[in-house]
N, C-alpha and C positions, 0 to 999 in steps of 0.2 A: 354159547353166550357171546355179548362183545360189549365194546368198548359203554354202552347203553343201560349201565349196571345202576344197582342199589336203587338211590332216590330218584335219578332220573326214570328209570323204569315206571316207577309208582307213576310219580307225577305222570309225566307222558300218557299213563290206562287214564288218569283221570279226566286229562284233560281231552283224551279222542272220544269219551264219554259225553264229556260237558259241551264238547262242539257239535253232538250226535243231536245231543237232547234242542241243544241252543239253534239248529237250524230247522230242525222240524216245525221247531215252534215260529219261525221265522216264517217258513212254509204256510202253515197254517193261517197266521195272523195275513199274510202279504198274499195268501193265492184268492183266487175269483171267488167273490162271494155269492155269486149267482150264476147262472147258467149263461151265458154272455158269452159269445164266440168272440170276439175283440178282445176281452178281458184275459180269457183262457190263452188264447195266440199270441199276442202281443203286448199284452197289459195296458192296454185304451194305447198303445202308446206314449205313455204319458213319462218313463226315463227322462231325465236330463241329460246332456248331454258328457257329462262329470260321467255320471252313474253307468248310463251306456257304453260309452268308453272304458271304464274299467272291466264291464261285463264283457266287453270284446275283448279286451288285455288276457281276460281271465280263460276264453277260448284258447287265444293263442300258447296262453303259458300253461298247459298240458302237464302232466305226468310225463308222458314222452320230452316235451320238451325241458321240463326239469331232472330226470332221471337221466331218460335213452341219451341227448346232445352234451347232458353235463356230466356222464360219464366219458364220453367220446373227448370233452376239453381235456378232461382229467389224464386218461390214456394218451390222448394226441396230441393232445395240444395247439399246432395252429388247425388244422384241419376242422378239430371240433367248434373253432371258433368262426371259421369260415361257416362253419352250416350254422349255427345260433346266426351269424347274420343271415343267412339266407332264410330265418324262420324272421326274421324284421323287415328285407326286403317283398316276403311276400307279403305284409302288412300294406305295407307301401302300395305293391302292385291292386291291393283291395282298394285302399281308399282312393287313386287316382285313375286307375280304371273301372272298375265293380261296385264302387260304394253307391252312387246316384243312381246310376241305370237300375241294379235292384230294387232299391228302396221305390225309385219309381212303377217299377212292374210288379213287384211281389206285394201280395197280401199277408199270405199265412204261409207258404212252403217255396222251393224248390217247382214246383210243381205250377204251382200260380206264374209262375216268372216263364218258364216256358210255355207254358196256356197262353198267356197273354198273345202270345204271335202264332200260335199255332194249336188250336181248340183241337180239342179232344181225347178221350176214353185212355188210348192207347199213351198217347205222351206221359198222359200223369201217369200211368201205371208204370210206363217204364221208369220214369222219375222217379218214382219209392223204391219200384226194386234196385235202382242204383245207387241210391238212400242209404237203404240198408245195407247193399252190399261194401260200401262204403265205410260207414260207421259201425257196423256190426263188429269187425276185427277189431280196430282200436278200442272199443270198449270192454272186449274181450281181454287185452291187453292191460287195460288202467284197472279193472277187479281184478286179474290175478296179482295187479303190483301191490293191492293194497294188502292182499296176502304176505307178500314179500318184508312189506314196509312193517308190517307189525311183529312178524319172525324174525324179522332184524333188532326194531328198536326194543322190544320188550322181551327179544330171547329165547323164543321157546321155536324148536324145532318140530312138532311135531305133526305131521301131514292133517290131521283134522283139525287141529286149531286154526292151519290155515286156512281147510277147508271152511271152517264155522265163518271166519273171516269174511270173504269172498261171499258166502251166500247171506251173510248180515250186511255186508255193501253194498249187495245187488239189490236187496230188499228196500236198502233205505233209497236208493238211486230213483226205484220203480213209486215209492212213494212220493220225493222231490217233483217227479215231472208229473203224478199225476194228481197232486195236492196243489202243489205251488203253481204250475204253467209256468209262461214267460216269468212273470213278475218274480216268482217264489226262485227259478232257480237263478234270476240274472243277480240276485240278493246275495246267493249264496256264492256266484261267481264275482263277485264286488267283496264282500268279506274275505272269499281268501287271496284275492289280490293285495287288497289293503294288510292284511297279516304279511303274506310274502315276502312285499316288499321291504315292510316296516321292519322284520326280524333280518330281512338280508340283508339289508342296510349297515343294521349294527353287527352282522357278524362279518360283512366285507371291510369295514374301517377296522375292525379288529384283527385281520387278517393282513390288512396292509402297514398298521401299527408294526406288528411282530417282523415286519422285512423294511423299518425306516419310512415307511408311504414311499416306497419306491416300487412302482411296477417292473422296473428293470430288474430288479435283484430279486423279484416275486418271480418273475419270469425264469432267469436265470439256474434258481436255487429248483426249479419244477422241474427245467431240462435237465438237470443236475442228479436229480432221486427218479426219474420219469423212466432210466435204462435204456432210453433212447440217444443222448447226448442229443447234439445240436440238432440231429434232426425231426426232436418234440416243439423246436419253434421255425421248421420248415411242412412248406408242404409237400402229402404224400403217405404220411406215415400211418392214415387211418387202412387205405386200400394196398397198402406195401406189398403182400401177399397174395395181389389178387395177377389177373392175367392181363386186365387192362388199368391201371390203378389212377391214371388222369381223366378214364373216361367214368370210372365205377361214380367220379368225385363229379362230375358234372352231372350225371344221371342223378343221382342220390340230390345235388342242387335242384336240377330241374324237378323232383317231386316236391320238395321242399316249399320253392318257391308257388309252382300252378297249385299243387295239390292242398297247400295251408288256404291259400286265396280264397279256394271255391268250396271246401268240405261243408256240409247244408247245415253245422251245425252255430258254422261260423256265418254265415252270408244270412241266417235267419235274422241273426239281430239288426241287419240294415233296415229289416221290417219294422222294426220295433220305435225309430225314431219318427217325430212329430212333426217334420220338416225336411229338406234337400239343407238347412242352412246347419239345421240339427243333425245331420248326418256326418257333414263335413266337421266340426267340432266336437265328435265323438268320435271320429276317426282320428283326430290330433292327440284328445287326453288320449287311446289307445297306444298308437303311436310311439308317444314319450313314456307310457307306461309299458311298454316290451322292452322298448330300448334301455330302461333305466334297468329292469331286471336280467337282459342279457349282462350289462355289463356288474352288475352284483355277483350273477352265475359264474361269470367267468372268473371272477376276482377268488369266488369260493372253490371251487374247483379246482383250478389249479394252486391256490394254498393249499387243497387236500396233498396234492401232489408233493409239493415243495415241504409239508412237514411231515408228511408220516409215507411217502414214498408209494409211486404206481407200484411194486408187489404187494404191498399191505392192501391196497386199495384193490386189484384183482381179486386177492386172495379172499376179499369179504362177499363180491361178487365177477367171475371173469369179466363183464361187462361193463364196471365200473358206475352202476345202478347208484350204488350207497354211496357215492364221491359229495356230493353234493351236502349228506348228511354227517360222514365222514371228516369232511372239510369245516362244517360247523363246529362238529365235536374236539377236533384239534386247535382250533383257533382257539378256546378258553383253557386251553395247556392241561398238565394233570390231574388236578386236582380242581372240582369246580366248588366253587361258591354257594350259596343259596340263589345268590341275583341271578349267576351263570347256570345254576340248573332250568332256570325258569325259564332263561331266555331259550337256551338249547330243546326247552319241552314246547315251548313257541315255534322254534321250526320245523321239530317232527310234526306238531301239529300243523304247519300251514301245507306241509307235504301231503298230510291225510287230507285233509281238506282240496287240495287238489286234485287230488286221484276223486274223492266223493261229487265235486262238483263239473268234473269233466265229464263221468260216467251221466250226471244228470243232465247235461247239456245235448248228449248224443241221446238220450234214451226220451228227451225230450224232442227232439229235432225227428226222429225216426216213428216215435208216436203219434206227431202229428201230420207227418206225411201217409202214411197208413191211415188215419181217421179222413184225412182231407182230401188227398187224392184218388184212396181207393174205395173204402168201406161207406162214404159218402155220396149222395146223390144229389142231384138240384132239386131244389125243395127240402129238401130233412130239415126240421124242426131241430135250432141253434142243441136245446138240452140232448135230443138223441145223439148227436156228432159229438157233443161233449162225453156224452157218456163214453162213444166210442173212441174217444182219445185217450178216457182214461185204462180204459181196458187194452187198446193198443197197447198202451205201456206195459201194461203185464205179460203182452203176449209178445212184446222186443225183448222186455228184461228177461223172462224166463230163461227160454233158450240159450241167451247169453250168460248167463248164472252158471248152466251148465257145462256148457263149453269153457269157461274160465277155470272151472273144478276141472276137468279133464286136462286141460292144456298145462294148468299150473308149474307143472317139474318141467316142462319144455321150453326150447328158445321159444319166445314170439317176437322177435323183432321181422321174420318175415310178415307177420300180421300187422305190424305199426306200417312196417313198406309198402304193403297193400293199399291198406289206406289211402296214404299218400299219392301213390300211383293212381290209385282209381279217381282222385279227385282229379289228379292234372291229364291225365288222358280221357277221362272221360266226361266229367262236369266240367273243367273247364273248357274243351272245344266246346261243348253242347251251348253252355254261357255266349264265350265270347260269342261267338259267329250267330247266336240265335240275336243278341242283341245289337252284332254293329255289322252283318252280312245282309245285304237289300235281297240276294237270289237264294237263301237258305231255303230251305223245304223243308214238308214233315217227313217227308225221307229220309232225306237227310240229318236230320235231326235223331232218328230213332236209329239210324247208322250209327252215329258219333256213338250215342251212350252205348248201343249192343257192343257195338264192335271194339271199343275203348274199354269197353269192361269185361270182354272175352280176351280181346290179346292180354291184358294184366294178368290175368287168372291163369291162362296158361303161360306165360313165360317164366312166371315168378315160379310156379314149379319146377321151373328147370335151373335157378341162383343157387347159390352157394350158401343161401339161409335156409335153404329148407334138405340140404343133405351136402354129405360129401365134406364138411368140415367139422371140427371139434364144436364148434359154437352152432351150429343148427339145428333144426327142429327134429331133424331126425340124423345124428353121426354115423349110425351104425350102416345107415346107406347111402348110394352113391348112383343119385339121378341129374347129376351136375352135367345139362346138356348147351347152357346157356351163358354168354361168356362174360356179363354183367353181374354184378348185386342186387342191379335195381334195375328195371324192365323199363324208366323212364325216356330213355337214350330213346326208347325203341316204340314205347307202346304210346307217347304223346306224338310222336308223329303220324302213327296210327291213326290216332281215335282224329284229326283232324285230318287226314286221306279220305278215311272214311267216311267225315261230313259231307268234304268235297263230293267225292264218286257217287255216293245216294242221290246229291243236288244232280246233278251232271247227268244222271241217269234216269232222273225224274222227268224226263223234258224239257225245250223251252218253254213249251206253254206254262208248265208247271211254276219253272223258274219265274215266267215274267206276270205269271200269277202270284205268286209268295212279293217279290218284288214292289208291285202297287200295294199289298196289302202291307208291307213294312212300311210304305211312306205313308200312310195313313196314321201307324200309330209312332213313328219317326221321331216325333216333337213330344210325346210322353217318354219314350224312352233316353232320350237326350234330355230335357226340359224338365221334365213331369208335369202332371196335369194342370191346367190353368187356372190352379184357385190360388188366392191369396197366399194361404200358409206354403205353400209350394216355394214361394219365391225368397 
């Protein structure tokens, strides 16, 4: 049991209930009412720029990045604050280099956006399976959390509830994207943004009430219960243990940063604006909308810290998963209220809601690159392609359903790092250099994603998450050949060698061929195309 007893309990089933029921229907009412490839993909485009912007917000602020970072503040303190900013500066890195240039080339995937400069079979294909390979983990990740998240707040320990859990998330996720499309889940990622922030709001003021509204003595009093003494507001302390611990912090930055930028399921919604003018003002509300919710996270978190102490907060999970929730639950002291059970059933609920709306964003992004780039032909009839995006879904979610059931009792933070990695060694070289290098090739192109998503794959087998520590995927073994955490250091310089050496290797002819054919389309991918609304 824990701290999540009696009425809160109740309340809490009712309301992950009332949010199940109340988004479906949202689903429903808001997804494509006709066969319409535009509607499906993108929803006519027709977001605000208000709306689009929180539905980006709502990509960025993750399960991971409310769980996995705001455990990491909890435990560490500056360290974990340094990476929640590194998950804002890669916001940043989107909107001022990646937001216009997509939105100009991409239509409906990933896949469009490198077509665009270089046609052909093979590009898009390997575009999905890098897709997938991609988003696959982290969503494997966010269903077994919601396993977690309901074993925690409602109490019950026993492996098929959580099971049951996990395959009722996965079912509802695989309905989200292929009921709602664009519109249905950007709805749902706009709703629990707006809850998030609204409920963290009040329980950050609340948390700085109890320490004077001083951040110094909120600080202070965390270093103080954290067992670390002063060096929980230095940095260091997350990698302390490791063999290189300033480089572990940079690597782990560098995924952070490339790999939040470019993951397909974040870069899809550039698609989804109406305008280059609408793009840039949905990257602002975005923007102010991470940034306001880092700094709530951090404010809640480390209150966890500072009232009920990092061993209480281990002891609920070594990873400090539950801090966040944890941190809620202390801030309204022992005994709650009626108002304060509500509010506290408000933020388990916007945590569910997270985990549900993430999984739909990835299992949407993954379904329609599968429909569009692969199982898709020129010529197919808009309904057939739709059909087969909705069935994509079933056939991303499935296998993910069951890998989350299997994985469940295990670390998967090597799965979140995967992710991450894969996005910044491999879609991001693929990205930048497809859209701002004049002598790129399809060589080199199909370099970048292989080669950036083989080196990830195997080096990450050889970290210290996936064996040879207490906290890894497997402890009882010991294949720790690799002297990182995170394969970033290593595999983002990779994945862009590797563009290079394919170009390089392709010819000059090659090169000063790709070259003429970039200045042709030069002024759309800088500009966009030259109609009115463009401008």
């Amino acid at each position: 049991m824990t701290d999540f007893a009696g009425p809160a309990q109740s309340w809490s089933l009712v309301a992950f209930c009332s949010i199940v029921t109340l988004t479906l229907l949202l689903c429903v009412i808001t997804g494509p009412d006709r066969e319409d490839l535009d509607e499906f993909y993108t929803g006519y485009r027709s977001l605000s720029p208000l709306r689009n912007g929180l539905a980006i917000a709502g990509d960025y602020i993750s399960a991971a990045t409310v769980l996995t970072v705001g455990g990491i503040i909890a435990l560490c303190g500056y360290d974990g604050v340094v990476l929640a900013l590194s998950t804002l500066l890669s916001l940043l890195l989107l909107m001022f280099l990646l937001a216009e240039p997509l939105h100009h080339t991409g239509r409906f995937t990933m896949g469009d956006v490198l077509a665009h400069r270089m046609p052909g079979r093979a590009v898009r294909i390997t575009a999905c399976a890098v897709t997938l390979a991609a988003l696959a983990p982290m969503m494997v990740v966010q269903l077994a959390g919601v396993g977690q998240l309901l074993a925690f707040v409602l109490g019950f320990s026993g492996g098929a509830m959580r099971t049951g859990c996990i395959i009722g998330a996965g079912t509802l996720m695989i309905t989200y994207a292929a009921i709602g499309g664009m519109r249905g889940t950007a709805l749902i990622q706009i709703l629990k943004t707006v809850i998030l922030l609204g409920s963290g709001l009040i329980v950050a003021a609340l948390v700085l009430h109890t320490f004077g509204w001083s951040p110094q003595t909120l600080f202070t009093s965390a270093a103080h219960n954290s067992g670390a003494g002063p060096a929980y507001l230095h940095y260091g302390l997350q990698f302390a243990g490791g063999r290189h611990p300033a480089l572990d912090m940079i690597s782990t930055q560098c995924a952070i940063v490339l790999g939040g930028a470019s993951l397909p399921h974040v870069t899809m919604r550039m698609y989804t604006a109406g305008s280059t003018r609408q793009v840039r003002r949905a990257m602002s509300w975005a923007v102010c909308a991470v940034a306001l919710f880092i700094a709530v996270m951090t404010v809640i978190t480390v209150g966890a810290t500072a009232l009920i102490g990092a061993r209480t907060i281990a002891a609920a999970d070594p990873r400090g998963n539950t801090a966040y929730l944890l941190g809620a639950r202390a801030a309204f002291g022992t005994h709650l209220s009626r108002a304060e059970g509500l509010l506290l059933t408000t933020v388990t609920t916007a945590i569910f809601l997270t985990l549900l709306a993430s999984v739909a964003s990835m299992t949407l992004a993954c379904a329609n690159s599968l429909a569009h780039d692969v199982l898709t032909r020129p010529g197919t009839p808009p309904p057939h392609e739709m059909t087969r995006a909705r069935l994509a879904a079933l056939a991303v979610g499935t296998p993910v359903i069951t890998l989350a059931v299997l994985a469940q009792h295990r670390s998967l933070q090597p799965l979140a790092i995967t992710s991450f990695c894969l996005g910044a060694s491999a879609i991001a070289p693929a990205l930048l250099l497809t859209l701002f290098w004049r002598r790129y090739t399809r060589a080199g192109l199909l370099s970048t994603l292989i080669g950036g998503t083989l080196t990830v794959l195997i080096l990450m087998t050889g970290t210290n998450l996936v064996s040879a520590s207490p906290q890894s995927a497997f402890p009882g073994a010991d294949f720790n050949w690799f002297p990182f955490t995170t394969t970033a250091l290593v595999s983002v310089p990779a994945g862009f060698l590797c563009g290079v050496l394919g170009t390089v290797l392709s010819g000059r002819r090659t090169g000063t061929r790709e070259r003429h054919h970039y200045e042709t389309v030069e002024t759309v991918v800088l500009t966009g195309p030259p109609h009115p609304h463009n401008t």
